[in-house]
VMD Tcl script that draws the C-alpha trace (Angstrom):
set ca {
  {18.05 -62.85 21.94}
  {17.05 -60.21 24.48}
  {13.73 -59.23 25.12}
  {10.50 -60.97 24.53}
  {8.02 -58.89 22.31}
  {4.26 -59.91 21.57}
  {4.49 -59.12 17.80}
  {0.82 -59.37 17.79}
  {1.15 -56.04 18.80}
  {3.14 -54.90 16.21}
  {2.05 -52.66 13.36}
  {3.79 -54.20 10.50}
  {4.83 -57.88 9.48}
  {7.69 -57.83 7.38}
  {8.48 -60.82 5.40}
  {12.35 -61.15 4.12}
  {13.81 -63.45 1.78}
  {17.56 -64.51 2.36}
  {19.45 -66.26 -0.02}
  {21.80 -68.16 3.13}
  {22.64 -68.12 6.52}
  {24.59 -65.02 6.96}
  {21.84 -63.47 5.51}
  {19.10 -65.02 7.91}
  {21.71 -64.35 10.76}
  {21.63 -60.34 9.79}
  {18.10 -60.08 9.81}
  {17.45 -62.55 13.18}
  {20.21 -60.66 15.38}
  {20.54 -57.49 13.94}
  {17.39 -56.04 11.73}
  {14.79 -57.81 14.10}
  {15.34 -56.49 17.49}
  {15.98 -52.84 15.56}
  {12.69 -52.88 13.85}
  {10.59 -54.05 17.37}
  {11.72 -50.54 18.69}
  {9.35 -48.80 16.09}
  {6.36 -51.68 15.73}
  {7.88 -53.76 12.93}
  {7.97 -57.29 13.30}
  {10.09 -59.26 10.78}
  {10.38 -62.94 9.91}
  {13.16 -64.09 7.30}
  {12.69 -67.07 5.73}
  {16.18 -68.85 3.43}
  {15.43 -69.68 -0.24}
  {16.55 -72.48 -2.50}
  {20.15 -71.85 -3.78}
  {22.56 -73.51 -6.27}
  {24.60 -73.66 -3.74}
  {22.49 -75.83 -1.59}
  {22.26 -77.98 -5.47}
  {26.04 -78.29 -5.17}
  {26.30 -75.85 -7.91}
  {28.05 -72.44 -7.58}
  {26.43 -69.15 -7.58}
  {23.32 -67.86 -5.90}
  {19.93 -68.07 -6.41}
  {18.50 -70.29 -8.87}
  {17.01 -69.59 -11.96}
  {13.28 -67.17 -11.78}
  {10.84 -70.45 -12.28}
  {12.38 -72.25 -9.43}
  {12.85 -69.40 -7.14}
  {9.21 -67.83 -8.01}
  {8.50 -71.60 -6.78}
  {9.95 -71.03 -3.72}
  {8.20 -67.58 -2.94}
  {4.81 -68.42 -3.53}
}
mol new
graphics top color blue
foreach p $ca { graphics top sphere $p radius 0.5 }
foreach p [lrange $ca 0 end-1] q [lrange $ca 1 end] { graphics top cylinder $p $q radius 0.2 }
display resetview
């Protein structure tokens, strides 16, 4: 992934919630090494889907995902 950064450093933690993996993907590869430039270390973190319930659509109803950010 490039360069190593001590994001202990950093400024600013930014958490992000994706929905999938193309989503995680975007933020790992693309958002992440953008934001280091200017002191802004993010972590992205893949909720609970009905997808992954074998349902179709996206995220769950609010109780479950409030469940899954807290």
């Amino acid at each position: 992934m490039g360069q190593k950064h001590n994001w202990r450093k950093a400024l600013i933690r930014l958490n992000i919630t994706s929905e999938g993996f193309s989503e995680e993907r975007f933020v790992t590869d693309i958002l992440r090494p953008h934001l280091l430039n200017f002191n802004v270390y993010v972590e992205t973190r893949k909720v609970l889907t009905n997808r992954k319930l074998k349902k179709r659509g996206g995220i769950v109803g609010y109780a479950k995902f409030k469940n899954e950010l807290v």
